[in-house]
N, CA, C and O of each residue as an XYZ file, in Angstrom:
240
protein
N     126.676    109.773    159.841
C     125.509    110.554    160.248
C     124.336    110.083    159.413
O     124.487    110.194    158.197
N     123.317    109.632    159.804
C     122.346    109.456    159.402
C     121.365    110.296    158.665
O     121.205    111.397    159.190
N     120.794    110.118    157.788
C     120.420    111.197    156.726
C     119.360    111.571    157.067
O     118.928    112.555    156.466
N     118.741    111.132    157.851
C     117.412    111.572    158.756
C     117.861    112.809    159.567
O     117.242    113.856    159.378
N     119.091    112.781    160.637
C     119.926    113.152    161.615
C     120.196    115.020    160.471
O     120.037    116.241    160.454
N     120.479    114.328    160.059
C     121.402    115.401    158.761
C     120.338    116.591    158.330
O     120.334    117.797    158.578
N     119.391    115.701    157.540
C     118.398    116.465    157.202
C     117.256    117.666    158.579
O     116.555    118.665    158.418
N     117.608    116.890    159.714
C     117.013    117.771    160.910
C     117.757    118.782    161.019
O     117.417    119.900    160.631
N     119.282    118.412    161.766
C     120.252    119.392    162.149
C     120.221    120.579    160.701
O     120.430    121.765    160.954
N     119.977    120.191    159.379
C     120.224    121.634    158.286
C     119.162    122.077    158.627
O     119.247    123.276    158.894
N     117.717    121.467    158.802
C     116.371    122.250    158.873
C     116.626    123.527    160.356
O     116.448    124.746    160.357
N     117.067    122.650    161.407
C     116.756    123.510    162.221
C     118.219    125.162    161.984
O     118.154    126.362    162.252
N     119.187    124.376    161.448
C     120.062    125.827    160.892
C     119.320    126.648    160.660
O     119.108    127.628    161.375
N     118.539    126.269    159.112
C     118.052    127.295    158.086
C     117.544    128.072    158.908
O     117.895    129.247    159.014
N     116.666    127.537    159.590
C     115.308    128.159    160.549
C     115.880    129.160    161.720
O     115.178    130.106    162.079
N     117.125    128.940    162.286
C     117.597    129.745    163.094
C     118.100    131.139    162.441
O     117.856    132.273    162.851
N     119.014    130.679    161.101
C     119.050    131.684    160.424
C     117.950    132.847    160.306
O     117.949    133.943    160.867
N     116.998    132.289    159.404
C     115.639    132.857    159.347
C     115.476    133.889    160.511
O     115.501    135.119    160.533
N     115.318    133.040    161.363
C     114.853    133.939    162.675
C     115.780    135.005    163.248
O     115.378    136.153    163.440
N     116.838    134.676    163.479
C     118.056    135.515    163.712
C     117.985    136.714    162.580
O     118.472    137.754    163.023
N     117.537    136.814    161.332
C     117.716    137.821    160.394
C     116.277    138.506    160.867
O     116.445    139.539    161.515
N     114.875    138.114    160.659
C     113.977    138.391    161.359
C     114.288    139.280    162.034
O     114.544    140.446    161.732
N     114.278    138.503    163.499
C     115.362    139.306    164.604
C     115.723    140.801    164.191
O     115.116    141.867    164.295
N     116.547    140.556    163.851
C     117.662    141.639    163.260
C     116.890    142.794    162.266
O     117.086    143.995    162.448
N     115.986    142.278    161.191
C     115.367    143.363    160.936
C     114.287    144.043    161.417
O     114.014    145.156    160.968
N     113.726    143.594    162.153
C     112.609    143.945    163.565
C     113.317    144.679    164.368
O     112.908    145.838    164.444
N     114.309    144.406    165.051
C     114.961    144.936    166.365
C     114.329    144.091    167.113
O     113.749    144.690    168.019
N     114.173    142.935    167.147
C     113.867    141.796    168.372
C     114.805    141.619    169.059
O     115.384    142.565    168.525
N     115.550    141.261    169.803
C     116.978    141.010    170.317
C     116.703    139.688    170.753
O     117.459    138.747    170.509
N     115.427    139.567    171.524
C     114.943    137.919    171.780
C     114.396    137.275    170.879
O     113.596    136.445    171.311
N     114.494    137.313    169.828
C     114.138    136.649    168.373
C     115.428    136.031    167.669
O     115.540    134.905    167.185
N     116.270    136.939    167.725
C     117.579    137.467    167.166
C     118.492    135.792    167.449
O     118.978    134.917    166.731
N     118.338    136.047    168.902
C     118.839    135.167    170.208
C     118.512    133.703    170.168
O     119.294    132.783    170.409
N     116.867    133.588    169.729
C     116.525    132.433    169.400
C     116.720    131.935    168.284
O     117.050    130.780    168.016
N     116.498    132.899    167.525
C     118.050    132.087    165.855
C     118.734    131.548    166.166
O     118.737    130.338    165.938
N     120.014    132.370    167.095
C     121.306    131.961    167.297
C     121.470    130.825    167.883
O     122.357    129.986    167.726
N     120.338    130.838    168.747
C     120.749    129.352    169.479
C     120.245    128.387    168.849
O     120.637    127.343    169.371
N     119.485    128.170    167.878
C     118.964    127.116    167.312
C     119.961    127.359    166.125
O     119.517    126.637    165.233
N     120.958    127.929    165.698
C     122.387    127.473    164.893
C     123.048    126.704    165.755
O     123.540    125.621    165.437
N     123.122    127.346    167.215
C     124.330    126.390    167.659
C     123.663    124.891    168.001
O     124.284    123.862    167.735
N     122.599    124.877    168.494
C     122.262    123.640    168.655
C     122.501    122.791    167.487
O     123.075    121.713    167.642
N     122.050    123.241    166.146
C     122.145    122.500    164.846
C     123.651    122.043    164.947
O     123.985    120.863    164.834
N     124.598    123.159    165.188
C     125.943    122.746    164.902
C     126.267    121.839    165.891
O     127.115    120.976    165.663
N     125.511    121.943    167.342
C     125.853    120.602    168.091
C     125.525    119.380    167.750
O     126.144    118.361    168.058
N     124.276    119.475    166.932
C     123.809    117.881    166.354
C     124.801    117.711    165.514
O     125.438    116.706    165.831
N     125.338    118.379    164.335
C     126.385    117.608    163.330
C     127.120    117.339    163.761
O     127.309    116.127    163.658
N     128.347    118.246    164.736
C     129.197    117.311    165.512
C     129.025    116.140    166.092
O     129.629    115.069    166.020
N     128.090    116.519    166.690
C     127.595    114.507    167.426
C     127.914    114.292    166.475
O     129.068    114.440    166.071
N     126.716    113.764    165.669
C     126.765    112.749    164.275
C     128.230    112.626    163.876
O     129.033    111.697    163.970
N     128.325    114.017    163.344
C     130.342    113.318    162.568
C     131.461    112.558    163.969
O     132.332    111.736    163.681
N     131.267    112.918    165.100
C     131.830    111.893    166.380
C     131.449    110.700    165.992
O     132.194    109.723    165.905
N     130.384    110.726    165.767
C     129.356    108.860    165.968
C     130.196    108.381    164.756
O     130.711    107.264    164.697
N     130.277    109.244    163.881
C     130.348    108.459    162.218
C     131.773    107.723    162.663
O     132.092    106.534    162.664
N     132.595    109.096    163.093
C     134.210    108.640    163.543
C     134.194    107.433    164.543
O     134.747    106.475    164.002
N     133.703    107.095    165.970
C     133.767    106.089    166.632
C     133.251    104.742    165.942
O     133.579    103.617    166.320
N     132.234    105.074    164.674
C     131.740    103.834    164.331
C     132.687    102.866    163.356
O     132.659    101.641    163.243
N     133.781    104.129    162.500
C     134.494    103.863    161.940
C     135.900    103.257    162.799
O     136.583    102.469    162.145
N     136.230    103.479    163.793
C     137.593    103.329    164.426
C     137.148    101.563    164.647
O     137.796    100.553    164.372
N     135.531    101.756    165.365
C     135.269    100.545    166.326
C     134.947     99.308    164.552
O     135.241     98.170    164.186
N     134.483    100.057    164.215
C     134.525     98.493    162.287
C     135.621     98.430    162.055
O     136.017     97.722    161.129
């Protein structure tokens, strides 16, 4: 995973976090929501990346 890659996917975590707690202490539910999904997206970028890292390693 590329450390560029790396360093995005944690930024956009933190930030979902953030918002999701936000969320949560507001009573936003659509705030809340948009945290959450910008965790899972983050967690979809690291998986990519750790896939890529794994195929790059099988295919060297």
């Amino acid at each position: 995973m590329s450390t560029k890659d790396k360093i995005a996917a944690t930024a956009k975590n933190i930030e979902g976090k953030a918002q999701a707690a936000v969320g949560e202490m507001t009573g936003n539910p659509e705030q809340k929501a948009e945290g959450n999904l910008k965790q899972t997206e983050a967690k979809i970028e690291h998986e990519t990346e750790n896939l890529k890292d794994k195929a790059k390693k099988i295919i060297d």
